[in-house]
N, C-alpha and C positions, 0 to 999 in steps of 0.2 A: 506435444501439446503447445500451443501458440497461448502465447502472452497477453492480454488485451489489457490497453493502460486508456483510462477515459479523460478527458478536458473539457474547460470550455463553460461549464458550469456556474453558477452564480445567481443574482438577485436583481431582479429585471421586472419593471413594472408593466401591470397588465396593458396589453398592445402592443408589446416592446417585441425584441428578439434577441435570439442564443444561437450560435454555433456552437456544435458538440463535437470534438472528435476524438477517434479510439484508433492508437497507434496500435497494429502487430506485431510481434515478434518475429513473426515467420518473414522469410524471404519466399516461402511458397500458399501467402496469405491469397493471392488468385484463385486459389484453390477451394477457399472455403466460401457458404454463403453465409454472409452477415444480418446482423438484427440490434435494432435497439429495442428495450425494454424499458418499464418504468415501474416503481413502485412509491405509491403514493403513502401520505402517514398513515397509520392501520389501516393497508387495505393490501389484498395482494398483489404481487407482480406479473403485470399484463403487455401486452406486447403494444409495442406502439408503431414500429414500421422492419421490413424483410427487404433486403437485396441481394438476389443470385450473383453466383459466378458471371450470368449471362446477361445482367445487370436491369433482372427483372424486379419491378417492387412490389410492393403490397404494405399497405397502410390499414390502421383500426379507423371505423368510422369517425370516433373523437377525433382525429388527427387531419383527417382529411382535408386536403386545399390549404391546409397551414404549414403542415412539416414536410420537409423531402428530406430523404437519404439518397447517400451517393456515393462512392466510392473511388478512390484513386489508388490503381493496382501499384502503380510505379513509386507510391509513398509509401505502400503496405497501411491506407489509413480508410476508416471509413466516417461518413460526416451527417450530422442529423441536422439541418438548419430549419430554425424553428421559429416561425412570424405569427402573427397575431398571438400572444400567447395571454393563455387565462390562467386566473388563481387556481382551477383544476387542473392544472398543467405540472404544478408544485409537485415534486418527484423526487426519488434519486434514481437518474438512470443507470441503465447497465448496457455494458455489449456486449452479445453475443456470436460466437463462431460456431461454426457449424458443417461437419463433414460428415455422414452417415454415422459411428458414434463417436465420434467425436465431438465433443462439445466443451466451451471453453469460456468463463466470465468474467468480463472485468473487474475490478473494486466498486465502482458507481461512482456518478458524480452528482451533484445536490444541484435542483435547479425549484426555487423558488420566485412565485410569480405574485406579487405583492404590492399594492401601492404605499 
């Protein structure tokens, strides 16, 4: 089971931006495809962007043209960088790994978007 530890996170006012990143554990983290998550105050947790092994993406329409994910195999890290950001943006994110069942979460990290 792979480790995911998340960063990056903080208090950033709207229009502003965040880098996220979520170190693995694995030396054979190439392997899995990753996702960040978000889960806003009482509401449940929704996906916010996917990247394959083959470093294919996929973003939730909310997100669109503002966040990219990325990944750098040779750090074992994957990165959400996240611009224009609105006060529905306010979260705690999560990482996710992902290998057929394999699945595996980080702790989250708190991203409030607040003037």
């Amino acid at each position: 089971q792979v480790q995911l530890v998340e960063s990056g996170g903080g208090l950033v006012q709207p229009g502003g931006s965040l880098r996220l990143s979520c170190a693995a554990s694995s030396s054979i983290f190439r392997i899995y495809d990753m996702g960040w998550y978000r889960q806003p105050p009482g509401k449940q947790r929704e996906l916010v962007a996917t990247i394959t092994t083959g470093a294919n993406t996929n973003y939730a329409d909310s997100v669109k043209g503002r966040f990219t994910i990325s990944r750098d195999n040779a750090k074992n890290t994957v990165y959400l960088q996240m611009n224009s950001l609105k006060p529905e943006d306010t979260a705690v994110y999560y990482c996710h790994a992902y290998r057929g069942p394999i699945s595996s979460w980080g702790q989250g990290t708190q991203v409030t978007v607040s003037s």
